[in-house]
VEXDREN-2710 file (C-alpha; in Angstrom, 1 decimal):
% VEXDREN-2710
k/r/px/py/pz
1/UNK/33.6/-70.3/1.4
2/UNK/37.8/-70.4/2.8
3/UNK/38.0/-71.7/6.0
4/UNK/39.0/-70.3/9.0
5/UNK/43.2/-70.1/9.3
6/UNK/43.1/-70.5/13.4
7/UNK/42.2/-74.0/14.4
8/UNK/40.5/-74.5/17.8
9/UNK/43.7/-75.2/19.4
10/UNK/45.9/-72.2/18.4
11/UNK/42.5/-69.7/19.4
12/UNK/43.1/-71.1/22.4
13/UNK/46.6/-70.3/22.5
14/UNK/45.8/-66.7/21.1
15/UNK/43.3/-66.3/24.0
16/UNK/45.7/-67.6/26.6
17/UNK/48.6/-64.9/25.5
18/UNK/46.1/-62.2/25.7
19/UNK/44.8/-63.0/29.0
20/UNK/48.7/-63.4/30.1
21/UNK/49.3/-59.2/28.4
22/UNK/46.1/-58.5/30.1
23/UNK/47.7/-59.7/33.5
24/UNK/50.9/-58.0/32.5
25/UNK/49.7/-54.5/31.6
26/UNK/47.9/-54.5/34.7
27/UNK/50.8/-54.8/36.9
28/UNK/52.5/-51.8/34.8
29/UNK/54.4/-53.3/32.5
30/UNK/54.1/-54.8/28.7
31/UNK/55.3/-58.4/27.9
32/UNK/58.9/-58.5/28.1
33/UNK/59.2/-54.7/29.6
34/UNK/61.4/-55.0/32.4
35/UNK/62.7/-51.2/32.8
36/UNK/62.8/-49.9/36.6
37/UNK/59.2/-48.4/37.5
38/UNK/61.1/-46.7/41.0
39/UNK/63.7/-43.8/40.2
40/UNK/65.3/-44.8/44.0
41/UNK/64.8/-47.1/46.6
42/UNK/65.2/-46.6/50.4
43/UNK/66.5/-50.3/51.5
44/UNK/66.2/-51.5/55.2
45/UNK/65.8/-48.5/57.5
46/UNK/63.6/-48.1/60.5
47/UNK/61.1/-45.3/59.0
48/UNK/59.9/-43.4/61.8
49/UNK/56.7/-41.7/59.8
50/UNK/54.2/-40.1/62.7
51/UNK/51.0/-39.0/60.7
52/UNK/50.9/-43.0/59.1
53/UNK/51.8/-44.6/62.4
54/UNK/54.3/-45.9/61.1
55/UNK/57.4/-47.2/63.4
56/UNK/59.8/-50.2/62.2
57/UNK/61.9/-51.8/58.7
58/UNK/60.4/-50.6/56.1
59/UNK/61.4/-49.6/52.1
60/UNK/60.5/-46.5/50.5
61/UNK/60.2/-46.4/46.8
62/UNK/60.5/-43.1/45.1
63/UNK/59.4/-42.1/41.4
64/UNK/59.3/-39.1/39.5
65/UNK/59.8/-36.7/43.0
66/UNK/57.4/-38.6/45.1
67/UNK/56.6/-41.2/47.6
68/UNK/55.6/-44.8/45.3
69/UNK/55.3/-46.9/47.9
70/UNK/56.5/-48.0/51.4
71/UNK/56.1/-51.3/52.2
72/UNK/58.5/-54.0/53.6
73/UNK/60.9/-56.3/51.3
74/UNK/60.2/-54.0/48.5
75/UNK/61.9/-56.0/44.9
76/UNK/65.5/-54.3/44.0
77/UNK/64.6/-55.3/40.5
78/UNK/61.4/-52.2/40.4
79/UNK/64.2/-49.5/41.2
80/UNK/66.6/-47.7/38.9
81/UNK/69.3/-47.1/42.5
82/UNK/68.8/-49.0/45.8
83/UNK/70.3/-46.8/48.8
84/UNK/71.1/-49.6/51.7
85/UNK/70.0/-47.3/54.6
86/UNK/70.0/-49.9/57.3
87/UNK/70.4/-49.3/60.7
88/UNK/69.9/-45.9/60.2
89/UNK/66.3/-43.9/60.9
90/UNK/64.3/-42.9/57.9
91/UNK/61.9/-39.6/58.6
92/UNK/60.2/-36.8/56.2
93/UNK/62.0/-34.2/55.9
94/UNK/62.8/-31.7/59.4
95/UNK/61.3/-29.1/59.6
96/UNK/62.7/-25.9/61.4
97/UNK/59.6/-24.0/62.4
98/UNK/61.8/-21.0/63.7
99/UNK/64.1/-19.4/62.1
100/UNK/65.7/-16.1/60.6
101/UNK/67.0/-16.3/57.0
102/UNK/65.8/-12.7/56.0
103/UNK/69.9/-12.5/54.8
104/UNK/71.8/-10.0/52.5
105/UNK/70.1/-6.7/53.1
106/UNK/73.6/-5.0/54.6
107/UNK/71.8/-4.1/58.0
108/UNK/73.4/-4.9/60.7
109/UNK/70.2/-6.5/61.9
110/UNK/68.2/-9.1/62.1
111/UNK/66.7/-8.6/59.0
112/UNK/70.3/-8.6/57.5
113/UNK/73.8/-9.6/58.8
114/UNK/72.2/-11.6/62.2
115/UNK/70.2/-13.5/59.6
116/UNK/71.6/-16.5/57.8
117/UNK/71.0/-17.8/54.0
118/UNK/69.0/-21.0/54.9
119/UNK/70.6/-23.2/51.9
120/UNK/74.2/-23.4/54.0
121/UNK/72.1/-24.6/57.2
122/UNK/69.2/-26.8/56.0
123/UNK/70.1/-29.6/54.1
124/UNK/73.1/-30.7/56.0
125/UNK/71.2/-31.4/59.1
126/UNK/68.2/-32.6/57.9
127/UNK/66.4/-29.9/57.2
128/UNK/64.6/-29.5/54.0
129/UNK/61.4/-26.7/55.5
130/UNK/62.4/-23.6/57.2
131/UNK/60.0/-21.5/58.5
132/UNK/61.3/-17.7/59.3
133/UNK/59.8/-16.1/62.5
134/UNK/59.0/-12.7/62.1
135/UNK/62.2/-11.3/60.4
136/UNK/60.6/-9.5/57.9
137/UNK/57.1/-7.1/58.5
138/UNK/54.5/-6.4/56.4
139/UNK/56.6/-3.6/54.7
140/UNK/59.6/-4.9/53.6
141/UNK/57.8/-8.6/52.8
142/UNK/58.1/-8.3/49.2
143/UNK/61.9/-7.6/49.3
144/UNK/62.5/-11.0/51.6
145/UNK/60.2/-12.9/49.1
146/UNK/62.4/-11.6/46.5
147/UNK/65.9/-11.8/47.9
148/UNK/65.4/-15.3/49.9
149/UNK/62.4/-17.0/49.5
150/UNK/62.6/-17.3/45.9
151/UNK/65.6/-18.2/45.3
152/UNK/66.5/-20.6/48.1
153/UNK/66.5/-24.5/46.7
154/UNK/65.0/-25.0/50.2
155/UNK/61.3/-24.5/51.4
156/UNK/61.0/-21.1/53.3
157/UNK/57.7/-20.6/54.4
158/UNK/57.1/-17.2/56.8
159/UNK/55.7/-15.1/59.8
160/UNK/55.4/-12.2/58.9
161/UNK/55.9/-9.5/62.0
162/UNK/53.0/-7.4/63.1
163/UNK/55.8/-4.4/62.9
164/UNK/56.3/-2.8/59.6
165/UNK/59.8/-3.7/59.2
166/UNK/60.2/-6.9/61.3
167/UNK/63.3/-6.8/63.2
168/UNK/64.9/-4.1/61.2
169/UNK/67.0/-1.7/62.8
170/UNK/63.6/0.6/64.3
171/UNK/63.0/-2.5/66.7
172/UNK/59.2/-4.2/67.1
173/UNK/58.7/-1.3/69.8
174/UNK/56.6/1.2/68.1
175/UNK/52.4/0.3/68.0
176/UNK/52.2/2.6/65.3
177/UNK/54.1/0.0/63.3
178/UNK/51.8/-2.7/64.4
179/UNK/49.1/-2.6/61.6
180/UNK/46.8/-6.0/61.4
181/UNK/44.9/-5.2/57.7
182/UNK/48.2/-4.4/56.5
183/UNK/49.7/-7.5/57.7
184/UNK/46.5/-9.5/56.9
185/UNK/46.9/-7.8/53.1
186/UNK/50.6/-9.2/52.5
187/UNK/49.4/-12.6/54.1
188/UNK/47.0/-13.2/51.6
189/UNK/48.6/-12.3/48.8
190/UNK/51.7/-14.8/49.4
191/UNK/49.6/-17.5/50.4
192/UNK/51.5/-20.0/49.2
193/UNK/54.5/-19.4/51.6
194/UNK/53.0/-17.4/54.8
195/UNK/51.9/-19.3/57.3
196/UNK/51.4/-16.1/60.1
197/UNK/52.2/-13.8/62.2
198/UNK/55.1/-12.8/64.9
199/UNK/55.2/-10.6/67.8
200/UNK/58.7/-10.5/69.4
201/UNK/60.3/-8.5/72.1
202/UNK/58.1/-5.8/72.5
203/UNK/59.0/-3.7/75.6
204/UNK/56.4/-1.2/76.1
205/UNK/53.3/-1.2/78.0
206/UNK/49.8/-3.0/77.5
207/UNK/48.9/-5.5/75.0
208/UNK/49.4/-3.9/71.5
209/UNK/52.0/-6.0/70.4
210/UNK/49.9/-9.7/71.0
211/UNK/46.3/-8.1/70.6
212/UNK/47.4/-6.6/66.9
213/UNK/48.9/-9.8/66.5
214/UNK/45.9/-11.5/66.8
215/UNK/43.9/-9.4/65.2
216/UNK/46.0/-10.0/62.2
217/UNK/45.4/-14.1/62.9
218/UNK/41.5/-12.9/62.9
219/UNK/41.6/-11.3/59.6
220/UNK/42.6/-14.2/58.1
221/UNK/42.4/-17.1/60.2
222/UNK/46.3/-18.0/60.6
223/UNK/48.2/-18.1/64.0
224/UNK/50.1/-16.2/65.6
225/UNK/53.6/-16.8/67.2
226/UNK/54.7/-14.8/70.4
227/UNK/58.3/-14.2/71.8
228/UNK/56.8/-12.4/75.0
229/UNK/59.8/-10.6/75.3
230/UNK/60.2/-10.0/79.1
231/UNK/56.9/-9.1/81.7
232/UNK/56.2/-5.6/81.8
233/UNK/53.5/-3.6/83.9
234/UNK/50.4/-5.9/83.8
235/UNK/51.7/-8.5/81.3
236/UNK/51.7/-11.4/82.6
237/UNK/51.7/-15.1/81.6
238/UNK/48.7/-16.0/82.6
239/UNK/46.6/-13.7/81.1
240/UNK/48.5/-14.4/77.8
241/UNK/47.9/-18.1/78.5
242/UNK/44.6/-18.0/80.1
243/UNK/42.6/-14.9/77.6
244/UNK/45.1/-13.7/74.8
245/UNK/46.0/-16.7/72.5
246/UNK/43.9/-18.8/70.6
247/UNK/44.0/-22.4/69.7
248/UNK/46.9/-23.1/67.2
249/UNK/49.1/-20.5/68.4
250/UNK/52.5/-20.7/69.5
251/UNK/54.0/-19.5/72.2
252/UNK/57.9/-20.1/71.2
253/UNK/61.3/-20.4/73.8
254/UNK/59.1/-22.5/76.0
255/UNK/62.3/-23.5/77.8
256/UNK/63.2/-19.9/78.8
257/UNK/63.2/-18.3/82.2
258/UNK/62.3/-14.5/81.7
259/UNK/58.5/-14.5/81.7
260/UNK/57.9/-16.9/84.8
261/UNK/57.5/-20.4/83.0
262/UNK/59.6/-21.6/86.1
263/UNK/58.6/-20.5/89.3
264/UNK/60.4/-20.1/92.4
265/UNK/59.9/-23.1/94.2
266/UNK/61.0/-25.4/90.9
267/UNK/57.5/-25.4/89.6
268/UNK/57.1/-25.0/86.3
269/UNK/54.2/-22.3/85.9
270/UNK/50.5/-23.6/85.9
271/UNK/49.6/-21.4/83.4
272/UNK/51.4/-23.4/80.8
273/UNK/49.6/-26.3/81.1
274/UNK/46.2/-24.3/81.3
275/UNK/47.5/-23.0/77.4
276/UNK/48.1/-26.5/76.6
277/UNK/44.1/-27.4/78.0
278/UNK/43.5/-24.7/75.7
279/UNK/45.6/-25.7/72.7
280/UNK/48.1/-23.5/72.3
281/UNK/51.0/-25.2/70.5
282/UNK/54.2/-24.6/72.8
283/UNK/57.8/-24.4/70.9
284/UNK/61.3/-25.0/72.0
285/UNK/62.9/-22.0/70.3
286/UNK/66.5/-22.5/71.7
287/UNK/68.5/-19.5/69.9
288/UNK/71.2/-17.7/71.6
289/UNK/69.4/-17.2/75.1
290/UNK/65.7/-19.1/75.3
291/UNK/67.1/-22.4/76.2
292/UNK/68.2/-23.6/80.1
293/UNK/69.1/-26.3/81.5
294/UNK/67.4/-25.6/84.5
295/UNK/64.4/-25.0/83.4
296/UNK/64.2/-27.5/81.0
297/UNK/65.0/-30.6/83.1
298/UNK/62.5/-29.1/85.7
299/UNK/59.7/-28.9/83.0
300/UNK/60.4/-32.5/81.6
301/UNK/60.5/-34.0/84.8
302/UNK/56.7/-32.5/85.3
303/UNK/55.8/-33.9/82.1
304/UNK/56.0/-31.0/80.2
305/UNK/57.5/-31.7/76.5
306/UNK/57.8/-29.5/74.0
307/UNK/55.3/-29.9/70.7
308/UNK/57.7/-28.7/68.7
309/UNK/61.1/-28.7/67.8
310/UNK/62.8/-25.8/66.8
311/UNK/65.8/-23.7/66.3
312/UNK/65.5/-19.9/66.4
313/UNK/68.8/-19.8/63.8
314/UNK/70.9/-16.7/63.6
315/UNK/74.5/-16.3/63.3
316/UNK/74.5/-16.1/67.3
317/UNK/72.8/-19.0/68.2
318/UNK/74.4/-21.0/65.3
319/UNK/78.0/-21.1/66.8
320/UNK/76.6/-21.1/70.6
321/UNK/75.0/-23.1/72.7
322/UNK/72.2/-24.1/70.0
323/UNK/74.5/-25.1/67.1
324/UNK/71.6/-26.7/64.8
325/UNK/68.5/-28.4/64.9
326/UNK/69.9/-32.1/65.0
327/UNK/71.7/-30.7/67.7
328/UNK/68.4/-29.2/69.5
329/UNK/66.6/-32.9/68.9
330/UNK/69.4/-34.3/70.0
331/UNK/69.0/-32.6/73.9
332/UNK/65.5/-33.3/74.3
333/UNK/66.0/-36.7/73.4
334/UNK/68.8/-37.2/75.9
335/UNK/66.3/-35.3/78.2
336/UNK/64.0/-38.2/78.0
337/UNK/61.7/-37.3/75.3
338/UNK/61.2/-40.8/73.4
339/UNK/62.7/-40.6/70.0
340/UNK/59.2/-41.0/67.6
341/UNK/58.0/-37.6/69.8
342/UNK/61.3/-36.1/68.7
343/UNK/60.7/-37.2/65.0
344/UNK/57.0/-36.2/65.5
345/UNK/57.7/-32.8/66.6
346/UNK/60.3/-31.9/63.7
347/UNK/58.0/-33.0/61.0
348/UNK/53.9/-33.9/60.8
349/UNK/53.4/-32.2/64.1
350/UNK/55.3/-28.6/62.4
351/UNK/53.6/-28.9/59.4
352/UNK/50.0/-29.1/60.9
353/UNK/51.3/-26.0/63.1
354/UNK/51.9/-24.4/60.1
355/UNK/49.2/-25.7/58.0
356/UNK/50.7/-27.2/55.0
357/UNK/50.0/-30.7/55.5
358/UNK/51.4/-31.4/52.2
359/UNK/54.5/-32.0/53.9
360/UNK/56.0/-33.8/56.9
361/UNK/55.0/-37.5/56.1
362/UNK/55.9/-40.6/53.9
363/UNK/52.1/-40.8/52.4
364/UNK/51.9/-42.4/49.3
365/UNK/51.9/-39.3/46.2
366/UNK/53.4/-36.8/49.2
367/UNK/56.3/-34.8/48.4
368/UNK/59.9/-37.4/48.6
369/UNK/61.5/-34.6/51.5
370/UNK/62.9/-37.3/53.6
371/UNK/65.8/-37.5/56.2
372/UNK/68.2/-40.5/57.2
373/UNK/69.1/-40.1/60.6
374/UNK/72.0/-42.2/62.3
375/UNK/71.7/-42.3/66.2
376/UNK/75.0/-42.3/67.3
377/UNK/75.5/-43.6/71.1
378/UNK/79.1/-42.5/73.0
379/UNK/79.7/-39.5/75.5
380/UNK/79.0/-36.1/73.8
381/UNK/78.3/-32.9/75.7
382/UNK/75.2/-30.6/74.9
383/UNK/75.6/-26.5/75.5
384/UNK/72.6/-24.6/76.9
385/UNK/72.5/-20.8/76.1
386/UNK/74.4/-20.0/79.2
387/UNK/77.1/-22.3/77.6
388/UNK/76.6/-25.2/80.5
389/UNK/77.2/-28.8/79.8
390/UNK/74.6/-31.2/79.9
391/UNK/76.7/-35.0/79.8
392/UNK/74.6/-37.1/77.5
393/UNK/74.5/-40.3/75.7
394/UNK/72.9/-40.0/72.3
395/UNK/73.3/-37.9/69.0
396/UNK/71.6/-38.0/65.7
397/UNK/73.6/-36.7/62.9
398/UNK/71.9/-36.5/59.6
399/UNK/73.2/-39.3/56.9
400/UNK/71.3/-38.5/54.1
401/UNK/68.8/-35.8/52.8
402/UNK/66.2/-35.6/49.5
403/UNK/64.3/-32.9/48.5
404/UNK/61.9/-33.5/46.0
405/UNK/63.0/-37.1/45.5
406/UNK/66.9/-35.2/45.0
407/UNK/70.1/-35.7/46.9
408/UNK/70.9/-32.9/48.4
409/UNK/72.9/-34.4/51.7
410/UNK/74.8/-37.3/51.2
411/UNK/77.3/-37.0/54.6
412/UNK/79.2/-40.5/54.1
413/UNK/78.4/-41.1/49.9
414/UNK/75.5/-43.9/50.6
415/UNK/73.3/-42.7/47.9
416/UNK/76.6/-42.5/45.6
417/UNK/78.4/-45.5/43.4
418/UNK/82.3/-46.0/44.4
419/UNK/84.7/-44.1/42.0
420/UNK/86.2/-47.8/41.0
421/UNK/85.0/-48.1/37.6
422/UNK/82.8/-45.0/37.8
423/UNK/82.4/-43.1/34.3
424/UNK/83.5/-40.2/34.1
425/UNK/82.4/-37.0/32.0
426/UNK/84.8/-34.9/31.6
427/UNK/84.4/-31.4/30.8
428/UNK/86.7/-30.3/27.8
429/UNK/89.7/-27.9/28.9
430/UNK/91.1/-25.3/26.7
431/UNK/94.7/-26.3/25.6
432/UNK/95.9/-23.0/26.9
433/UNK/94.7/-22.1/30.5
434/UNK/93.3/-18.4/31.0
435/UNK/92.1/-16.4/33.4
436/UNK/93.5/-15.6/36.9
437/UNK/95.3/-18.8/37.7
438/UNK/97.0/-19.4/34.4
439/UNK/100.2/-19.0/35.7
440/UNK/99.4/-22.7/37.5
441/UNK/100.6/-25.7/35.3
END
């Protein structure tokens, strides 16, 4: 019979290097692998992350468009690019849960030339979910799905107005317009991207604008965002407050003085806080003309902060008094609103508005939309809608921005290696230039 060619000793060996691959494999990588597990890694920022309670230095690892890990002192050596982001404020991505990007139509409307494409507006200040308010109706849905929605390299999700066209050039005035299974119909077949339904402006009598609304929200269980316009025959605010919403809608341009949220004697309106006690979600909704100082400072001092944090963008408000939504943040931070609430309200608090929880937090597996902020402290001056200057002290200003694990923002080059002994890839040139410009040598 031949022997065995192992001896005692070298099984022992054998056994010992398998237990050490075993060991090895287990952690992710094979015996003498040593490639990068992370695709990029967030280094030394305070991550402000409210749904994981999550407020102080932290890392973020990201890997194949999602959130690895965060953890503190995360190893250099596991990333592919290390971003030093310290002393800057690390958030999911903003969210901007009003807005009108219902662009290139030709009217001279809201749905059209008021309306902005949201690509040149998101990503620059943070902003990687915009949610439009009502520009489009049930009617003309598909078209803004086609022209916009799917073809924007940012996340547009939508209201969709009660009225047929939205704000079109017929106006939200007409209840004939106002058609809830219709609505409710177009709502569930883009599920993936409508979140509700607006009501804005309306100017007749009664209730048809909110109650059809609603009764759209019913059909289908989403909520229901309401500009109440201004107070006509027996509208009021309380009853809106008090009977017409439900819990989880939104009653946006919180900070505006047209429907009584500030009464005469300074106070802001009871009725609010009864909506609150019910759980209606109230939203800043600055835009062109929804935001006073005034009325804002007055609320605030009474404790009453917004829940969310939004813009109402349109080619109006853009260049006013409203400017963008790091700009909108900034105010209500200087206003007192502690900057965690301010983070909160831009990101998980506007996506559980809007139900899509898969975004608007730094969970491990979630979606790598995240935003470096850098607080800036100095003397800067903060517009309302009637173009008065509030003196404040604070400003964020958005450093960085990934979508999808992506750069898509990168203000000062942080995510970027120095052009000293970069590599360049350059593309081939014809010998002979053509075209227009040829005449340039």
């Amino acid at each position: 019979m031949r022997s065995h060619p192992f001896s005692p000793r070298s099984a022992g060996l054998m056994v010992l290097l398998m237990l050490l691959c075993a060991v090895s494999l287990s952690r992710g990588q094979g015996v003498g692998d040593t490639a990068p597990q992370w695709d990029l890694l967030l280094k030394g920022g305070h991550v402000i992350d409210p749904k994981n309670s999550r407020d102080g230095v932290m890392d973020i690892a990201i890997r194949q468009g999602k959130i690895a890990q965060v953890g503190v002192n995360l190893p250099v050596g596991r990333a592919l690019r290390v971003v030093n982001v310290e002393g800057l404020y690390v958030t999911p991505g903003l969210i901007d849960l009003h807005a009108h990007v219902y662009s290139g139509t030709g009217m001279r409307a809201y749905a059209g030339d008021k309306s902005v494409y949201p690509d040149g507006f998101s990503f620059r200040v943070g902003v990687t979910t915009v949610v439009d308010a009502g520009t489009s109706g049930w009617n003309n849905f598909a078209d803004f799905r086609q022209r916009v929605i799917d073809r924007s390299q940012t996340r547009v999700l939508a209201f969709v107005n009660i009225v047929a066209n939205g704000m079109g050039l017929t106006g939200e005035h007409n209840p004939e317009d106002m058609q809830p299974q219709r609505a409710a119909d177009v709502a569930r077949e883009n599920a993936d991207v409508v979140v509700g339904f607006k009501t804005a402006h309306y100017a007749g009598p009664g209730w048809f604008a909110v109650d059809r609304a609603v009764e759209a929200g019913e059909l289908t269980k989403l909520p229901v965002m309401v500009d109440f316009g201004y107070l006509v025959g027996e509208r009021t605010l309380e009853e809106l407050m008090e009977t017409k919403l439900r819990r989880g809608d939104i009653y946006t341009h919180l900070y505006s003085p047209y429907r009584r949220e500030l009464l005469s004697d300074g106070r802001l309106n009871p009725a609010l806080q009864r909506g609150r006690d019910r759980g209606i979600i109230f939203d800043v909704g600055h835009g062109g003309g929804s935001f006073y100082w005034f009325v804002a400072t007055k609320a605030v001092q009474q404790g009453f902060w917004p829940d969310t944090i939004s813009t109402d963008l349109h080619v109006g408000s853009m260049n006013a008094g409203m400017k963008d939504l790091s700009n909108v943040m900034s105010k209500m931070l200087n206003l007192g609103m502690p900057l965690p609430k301010v983070i909160d309200a831009v990101t998980w608090k506007s996506a559980q508005t809007v139900r899509h929880t898969e975004i608007g937090h730094l969970s491990d597996g979630a979606i790598a939309d995240i935003t470096v902020l850098r607080l800036e402290k100095g003397r800067f001056g903060f517009l309302d809608s009637a173009l008065a200057r509030y003196d404040g002290t604070q400003r964020l200003v958005a450093e960085l921005t990934l979508f999808g694990g992506q750069v898509k923002w990168d203000l000062n080059g942080i995510a970027s290696p120095s052009w000293e002994g970069f590599r360049y890839q350059m593309r081939q040139e014809p010998t002979t230039p053509v075209g227009p410009d040829s005449h340039l040598q």
